[in-house]
GUTIMI-268156 format. One record per residue (C-alpha): residue in three letters; x, y, z negated. Coordinates in pm, whole numbers, plus 50000, padded with zeros to 5 digits. Each point is the difference from the previous one (the first is absolute). Layout:
BEGIN
AlaXYZ ...
END
This chain:
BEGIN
Unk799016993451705 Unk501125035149968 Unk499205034650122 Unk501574997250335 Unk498644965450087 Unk496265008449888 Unk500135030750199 Unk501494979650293 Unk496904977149975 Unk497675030050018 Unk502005014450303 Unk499664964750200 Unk496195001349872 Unk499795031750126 Unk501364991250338 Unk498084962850075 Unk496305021449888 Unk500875026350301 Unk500674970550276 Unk496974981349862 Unk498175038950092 Unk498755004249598 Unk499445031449918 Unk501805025249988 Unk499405015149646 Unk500744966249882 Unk503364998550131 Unk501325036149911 Unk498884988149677 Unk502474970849968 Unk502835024150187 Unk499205023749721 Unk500234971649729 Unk503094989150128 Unk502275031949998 Unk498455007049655 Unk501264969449853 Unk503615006050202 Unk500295031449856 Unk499264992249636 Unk502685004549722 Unk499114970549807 Unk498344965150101 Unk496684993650061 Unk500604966349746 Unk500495024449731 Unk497125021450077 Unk497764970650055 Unk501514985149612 Unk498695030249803 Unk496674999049898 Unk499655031749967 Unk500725011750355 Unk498084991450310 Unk502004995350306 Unk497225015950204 Unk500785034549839 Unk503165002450204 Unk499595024950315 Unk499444978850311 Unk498924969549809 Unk496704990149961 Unk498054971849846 Unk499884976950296 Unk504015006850028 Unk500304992349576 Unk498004968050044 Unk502324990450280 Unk503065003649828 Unk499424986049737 Unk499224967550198 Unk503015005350136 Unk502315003049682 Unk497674967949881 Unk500524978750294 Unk502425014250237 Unk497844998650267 Unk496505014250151 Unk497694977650174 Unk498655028950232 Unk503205005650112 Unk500884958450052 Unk496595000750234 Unk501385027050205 Unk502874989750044 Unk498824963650159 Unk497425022450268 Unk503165019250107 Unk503674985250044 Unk502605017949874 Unk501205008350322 Unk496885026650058 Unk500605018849692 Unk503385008350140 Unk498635012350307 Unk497985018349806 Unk502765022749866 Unk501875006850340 Unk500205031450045 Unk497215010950247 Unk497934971050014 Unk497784998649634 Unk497224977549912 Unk497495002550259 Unk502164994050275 Unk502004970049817 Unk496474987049979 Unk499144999250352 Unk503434987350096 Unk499214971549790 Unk496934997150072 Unk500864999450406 Unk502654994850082 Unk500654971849688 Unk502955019949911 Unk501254989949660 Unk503865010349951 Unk502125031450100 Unk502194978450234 Unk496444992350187 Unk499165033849982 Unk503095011250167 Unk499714969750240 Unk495885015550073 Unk501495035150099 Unk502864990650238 Unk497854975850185 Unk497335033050014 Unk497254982349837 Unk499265021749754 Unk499325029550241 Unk497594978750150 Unk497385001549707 Unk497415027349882 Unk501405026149805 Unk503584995550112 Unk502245010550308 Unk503795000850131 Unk500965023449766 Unk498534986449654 Unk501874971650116 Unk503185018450024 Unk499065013649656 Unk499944969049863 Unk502874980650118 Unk501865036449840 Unk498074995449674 Unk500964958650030 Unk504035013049959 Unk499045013449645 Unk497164973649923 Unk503314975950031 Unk502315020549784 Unk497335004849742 Unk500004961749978 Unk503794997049978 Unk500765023849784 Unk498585018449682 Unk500215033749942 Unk502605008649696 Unk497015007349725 Unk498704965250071 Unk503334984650020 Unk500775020849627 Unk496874985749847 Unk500994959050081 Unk503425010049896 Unk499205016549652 Unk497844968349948 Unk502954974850089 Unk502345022749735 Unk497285002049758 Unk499584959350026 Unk503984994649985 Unk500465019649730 Unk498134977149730 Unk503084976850130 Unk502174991349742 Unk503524998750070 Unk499605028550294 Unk503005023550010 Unk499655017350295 Unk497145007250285 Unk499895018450261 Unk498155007050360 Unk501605005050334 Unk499524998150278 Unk497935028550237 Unk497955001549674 Unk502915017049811 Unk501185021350307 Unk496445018349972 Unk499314991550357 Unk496155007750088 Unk499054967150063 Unk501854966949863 Unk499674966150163 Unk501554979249706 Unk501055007049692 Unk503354985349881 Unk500554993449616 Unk502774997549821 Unk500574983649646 Unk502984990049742 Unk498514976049729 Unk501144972149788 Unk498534972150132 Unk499485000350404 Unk497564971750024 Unk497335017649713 Unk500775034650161 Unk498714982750331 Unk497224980049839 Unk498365028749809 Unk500485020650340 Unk497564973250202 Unk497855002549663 Unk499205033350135 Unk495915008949982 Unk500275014650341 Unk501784972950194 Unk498124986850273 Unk502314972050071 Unk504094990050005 Unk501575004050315 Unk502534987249932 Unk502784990149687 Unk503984990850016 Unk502734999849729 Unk499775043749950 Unk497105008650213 Unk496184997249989 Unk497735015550229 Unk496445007749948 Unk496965012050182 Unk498075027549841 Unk496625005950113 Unk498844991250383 Unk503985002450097 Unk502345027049790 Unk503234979249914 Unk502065005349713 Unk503544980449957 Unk501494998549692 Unk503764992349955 Unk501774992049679 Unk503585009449990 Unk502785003049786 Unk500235025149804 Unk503965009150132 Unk498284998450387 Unk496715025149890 Unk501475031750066 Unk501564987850358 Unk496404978950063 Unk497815032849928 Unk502435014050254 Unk499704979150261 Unk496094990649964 Unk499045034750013 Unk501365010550329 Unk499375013250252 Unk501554976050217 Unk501875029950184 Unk500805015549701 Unk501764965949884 Unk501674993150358 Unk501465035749934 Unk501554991649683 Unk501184967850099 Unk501885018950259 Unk501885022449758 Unk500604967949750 Unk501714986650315 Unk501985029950037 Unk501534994749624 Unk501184968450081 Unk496394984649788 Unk497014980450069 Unk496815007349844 Unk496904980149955 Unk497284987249761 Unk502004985649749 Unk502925034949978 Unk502585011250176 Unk502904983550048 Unk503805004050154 Unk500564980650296 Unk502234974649853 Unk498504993549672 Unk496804982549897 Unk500085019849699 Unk497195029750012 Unk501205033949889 Unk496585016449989 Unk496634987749970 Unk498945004549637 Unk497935033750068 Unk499245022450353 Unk502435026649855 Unk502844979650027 Unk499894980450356 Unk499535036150082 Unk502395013649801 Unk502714975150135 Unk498925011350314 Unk500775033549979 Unk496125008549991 Unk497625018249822 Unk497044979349843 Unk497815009050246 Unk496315006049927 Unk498074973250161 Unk497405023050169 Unk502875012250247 Unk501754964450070 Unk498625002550335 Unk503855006650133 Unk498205032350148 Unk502235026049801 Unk500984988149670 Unk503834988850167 Unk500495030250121 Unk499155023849700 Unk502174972149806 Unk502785007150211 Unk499885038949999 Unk499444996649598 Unk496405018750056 Unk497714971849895 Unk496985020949877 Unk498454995549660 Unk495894987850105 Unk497045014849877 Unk498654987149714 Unk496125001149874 Unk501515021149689 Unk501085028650218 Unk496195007350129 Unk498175027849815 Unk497065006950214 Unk497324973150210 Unk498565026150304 Unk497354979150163 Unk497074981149781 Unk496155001050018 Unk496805005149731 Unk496664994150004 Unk499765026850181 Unk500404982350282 Unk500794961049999 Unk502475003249706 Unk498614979649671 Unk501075023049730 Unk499435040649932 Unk502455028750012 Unk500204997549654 Unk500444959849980 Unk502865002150262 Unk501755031849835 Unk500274974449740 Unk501124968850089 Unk503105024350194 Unk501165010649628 Unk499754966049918 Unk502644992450240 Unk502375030449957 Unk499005017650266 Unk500305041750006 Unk497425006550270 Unk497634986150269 Unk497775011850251 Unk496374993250042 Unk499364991750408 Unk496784985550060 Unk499104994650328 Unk498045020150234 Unk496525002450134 Unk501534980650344 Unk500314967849801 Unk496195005049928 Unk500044961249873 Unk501935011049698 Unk497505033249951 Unk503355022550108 Unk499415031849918 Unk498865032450194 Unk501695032049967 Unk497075014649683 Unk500574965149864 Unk503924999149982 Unk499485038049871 Unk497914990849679 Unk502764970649962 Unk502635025750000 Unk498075020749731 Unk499694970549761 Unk504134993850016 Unk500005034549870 Unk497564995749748 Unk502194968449885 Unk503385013950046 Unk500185016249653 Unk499484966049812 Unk503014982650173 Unk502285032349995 Unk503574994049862 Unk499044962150068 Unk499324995250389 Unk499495025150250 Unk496894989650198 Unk500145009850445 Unk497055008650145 Unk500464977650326 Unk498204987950280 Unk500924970850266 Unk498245019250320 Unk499684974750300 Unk501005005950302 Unk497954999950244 Unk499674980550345 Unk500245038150156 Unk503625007149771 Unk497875027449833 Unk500164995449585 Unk496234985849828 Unk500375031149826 Unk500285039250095 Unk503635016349937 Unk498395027949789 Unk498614970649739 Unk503024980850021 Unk502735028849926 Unk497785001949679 Unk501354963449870 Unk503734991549822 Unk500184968350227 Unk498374996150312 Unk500934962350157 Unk498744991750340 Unk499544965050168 Unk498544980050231 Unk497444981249941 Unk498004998650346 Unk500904997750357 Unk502834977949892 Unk499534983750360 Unk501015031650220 Unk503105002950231 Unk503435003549840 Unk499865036650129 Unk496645007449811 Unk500874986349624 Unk503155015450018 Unk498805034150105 Unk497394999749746 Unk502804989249706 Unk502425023550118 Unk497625028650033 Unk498614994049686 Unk503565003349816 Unk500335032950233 Unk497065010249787 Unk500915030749748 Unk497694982649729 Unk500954964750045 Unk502864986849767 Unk500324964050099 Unk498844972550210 Unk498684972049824 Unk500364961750082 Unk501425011050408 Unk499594969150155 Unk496564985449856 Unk501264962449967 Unk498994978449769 Unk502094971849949 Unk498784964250130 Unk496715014350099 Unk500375033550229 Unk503195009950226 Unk501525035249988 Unk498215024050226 Unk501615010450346 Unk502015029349913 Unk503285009350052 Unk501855004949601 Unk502905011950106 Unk498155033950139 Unk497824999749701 Unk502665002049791 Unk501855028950185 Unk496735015649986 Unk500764996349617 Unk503195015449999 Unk499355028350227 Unk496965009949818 Unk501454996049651 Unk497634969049931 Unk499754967349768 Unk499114966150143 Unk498514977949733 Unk501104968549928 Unk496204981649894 Unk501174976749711 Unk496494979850043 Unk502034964750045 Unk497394991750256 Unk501055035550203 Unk504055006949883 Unk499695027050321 Unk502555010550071 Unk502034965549992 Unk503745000349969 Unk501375007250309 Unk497765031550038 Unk501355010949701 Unk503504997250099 Unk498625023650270 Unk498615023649780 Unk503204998549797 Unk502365006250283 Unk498045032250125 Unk499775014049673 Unk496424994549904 Unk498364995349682 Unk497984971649924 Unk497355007049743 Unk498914961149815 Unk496384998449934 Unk497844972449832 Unk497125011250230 Unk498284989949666 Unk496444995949973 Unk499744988249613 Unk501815006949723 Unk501994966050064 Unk500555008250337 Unk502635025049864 Unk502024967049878 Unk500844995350416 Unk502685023549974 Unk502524971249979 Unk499404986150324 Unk500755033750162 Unk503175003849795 Unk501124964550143 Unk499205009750326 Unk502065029849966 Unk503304984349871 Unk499544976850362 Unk500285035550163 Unk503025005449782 Unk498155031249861 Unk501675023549662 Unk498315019149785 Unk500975034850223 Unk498454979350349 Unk496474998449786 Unk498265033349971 Unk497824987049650 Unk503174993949780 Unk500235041549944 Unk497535021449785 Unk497115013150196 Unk501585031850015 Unk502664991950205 Unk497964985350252 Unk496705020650040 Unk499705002450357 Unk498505033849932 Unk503085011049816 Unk497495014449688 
END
């Protein structure tokens, strides 16, 4: 039972307490408990083993929480939950998290209309019956069947963080394997795509049929799906599938190749293996009259043999990579060693869980040169955003702190400034032409015309204090779509006005996603990475950005916060 899993629990507690109509304290509490336990650095099983620390201590965690977890490491279960889960099928807590439904009216669906799955949801709303009870109407029926299409790809696919923590747990397991020469994941997985449906692994070892027992062994296995003479499938959880194949180790190179796609990517290059008279598959490349393989041992070489690069698999989406192969301009990606600032993270000052001070920190702990404060302000009143006297006195204390860090970070005295449902900025230009870094987003109104949220972007980056729009289309992935608004003008907003876009590396945001970023790329715009941190180990999300970046096939010169902070100030000080 480890971090992710016991916060899981308190997430699905969370949810079940607000259709049974608890109260509400009692449920932010366990939403609170649950991303404090996701977002610690070490396990709660270690915490919980040291006498001399209480678990309780931790931020977000209190005693109730502790007690719970501990039951949890001790029995892998938690008999609250068990009970609610036999009042409410499993069914209802999905329709709980469609977008644009939420507890209450899951509960009267259920409780009405006996709805108890999403396909008898969906079934409810196109024969109109939904509209027919209190509370509801035509178009919260039409909101739902829209939320239903991401309800159903939430429960097909996982986003890439959750997919990353089963797979570090499979390579962690395989590696107490003795006799393992080579592992390796493919698949979507590898590609960095935002969401993977399966993962595929790959593994050279000594003796096939212990590789494949100790890979059913697995703690996290729910069951086999299935097992043949190389393969073994297994379930993970409610329905992730992981295949493992065991290959030779002559066939790896050519396997990795092939398993890790994308299937147009790999039609491409059969093409071209074709076109030299070769055929290329799993097990290597071969000539067309010999069964002999003349690649296959490593990716290099069935490229190589090819006439290809080694192409990085974040771009194997047979989207550009031929074609800068062909010219001879295949770029070098960004890497996470080429950032030197993080421009968007939180404090305490507003809903951030760590000071000025505590965040200055944990940036020299990771290399970074600057960063810029940017709490929110006072129109995201939930988070206590601040007012123009408030932001002020903020601004004064970055001065005050400035001298300790000099010569070690430079610290920005930022803001992210809403905009509002009017286009007007939260804040007044006067107070905002004070700041380093002024971001603006959009955090309300999300539901106006196409025409209204892209005015309000694209007069925001027309505005002389505003250096970047953050997070531009507002999704979240599985749970919220991308706002109505129309990118492509947002981004020519960008370029006309001299502008970043930011490219959120929150693995539940990545905003912009890849093909926006392409966009950005082609008109010359510069994409600015943030964490969007609000603790110290929020900072650590910078890697998802970076992946998300090399899908857009983005260099060091395309990303604005690989160059000093004096070759970027938008102020030109």
């Amino acid at each position: 039972m480890n971090n992710a899993k016991i916060a899981d629990v308190f997430d699905e507690l969370a949810d079940l307490l607000e259709l049974k109509g608890e109260n509400p304290f009692r449920i932010r509490a366990y939403r609170n408990g649950a991303k404090a336990v996701r977002e610690l650095d070490e396990s709660i099983a270690s915490i919980l083993a040291d006498s001399s620390r209480k678990l309780e201590d931790v931020p977000g965690i209190g005693k109730t929480m502790a007690e719970k977890s501990q039951v949890l490491l001790d029995t892998g279960s938690l008999p609250q939950l068990e009970d609610l889960r036999e009042a409410y099928p499993a069914g209802v807590l999905q329709m709980v998290r469609v977008p644009g439904l939420g507890a209450k009216k899951a509960a009267a669906l259920h409780r009405e209309l006996g709805v108890e799955t999403l396909d008898q949801l969906r079934d409810a709303c196109n024969r109109q019956q939904v509209r027919k009870l209190k509370g509801f109407g035509a178009k919260t029926e039409q909101t739902i069947l829209e939320g239903l299409e991401i309800a159903q790809a939430a429960n097909e696919r996982l986003r890439w963080v959750e997919a990353d923590r089963i797979v570090h747990a499979l390579l962690e397991h395989m590696q107490a394997l003795t006799g393992l020469e080579q592992i390796q994941p493919a698949g979507s997985y590898r590609r960095g795509r935002e969401t993977v449906g399966d993962v595929d692994l790959l593994v050279v070892a000594q003796d096939r049929t212990a590789a494949m027992d100790h890979f059913e062994a697995f703690p996290g296995r729910a069951d086999t799906i299935a097992r043949g003479d190389t393969k073994v499938s297994i379930r993970v959880g409610e329905s992730f599938q992981v295949d493992m194949r065991v290959v030779e180790a002559e066939q790896f190179g050519a396997a990795l190749q092939y398993f890790t796609g994308s299937k147009e990517h790999n039609v491409r290059l059969r093409g071209i293996a074709k076109k030299r008279g070769l055929k290329i598959n799993e097990y290597g490349v071969f000539k067309d009259d010999d069964e002999a393989s003349i690649a296959g041992k490593t990716e290099a070489e069935v490229y190589e043999v090819l006439g290809m690069p080694c192409f990085p698999p974040e771009i194997r989406e047979d989207r550009f990579e031929f074609g800068w192969a062909e010219s001879g301009t295949l770029p070098e990606l960004i890497s996470i060693d080429q950032i030197r600032g993080d421009l968007h993270m939180h404090t305490t000052a507003t809903d951030g869980q760590a000071t000025i001070r505590e965040m200055a920190d944990a940036a020299i702990e990771r290399g970074l040169g600057y960063i810029a404060i940017t709490d929110h302000s006072k129109r995201v009143a939930m988070a206590g955003g601040l007012d123009a006297e408030a932001l002020r006195e903020q601004w004064k204390m970055i001065d005050q702190i400035r001298p300790e860090y000099e010569g070690r970070l430079q610290i920005l005295k930022g803001i992210e400034c809403d905009i509002l449902e009017n286009g007007e900025m939260d804040l007044d230009e006067a107070v905002l032409m004070e700041g380093d870094w002024i971001i603006a987003s959009v955090h309300y109104g999300q539901k106006q015309s196409r025409q209204q949220l892209t005015d309000r972007i694209c007069g925001a980056l027309e505005h002389p204090a505003v250096s970047i729009v953050a997070h531009p289309t507002g999704r979240l992935i599985n749970r919220r779509a991308a706002y109505d608004v129309d990118i492509e003008a947002v981004v020519q907003a960008a370029a006309q006005h001299g502008k970043c876009l930011e490219l959120n590396a929150n693995p539940a945001r990545l905003d912009l996603n890849d093909l926006h970023l392409m966009l950005a790329k082609r008109h010359g715009v510069p994409i600015v990475i943030s964490t969007d941190a609000h603790s110290t180990e929020g900072l650590d999300v910078m890697r998802h950005g970076i992946q998300q970046a090399r899908r857009g096939g983005l260099t060091a010169a395309d990303v604005a916060n690989t160059r000093a902070w004096a070759e970027m100030d938008p102020r030109g000080r």
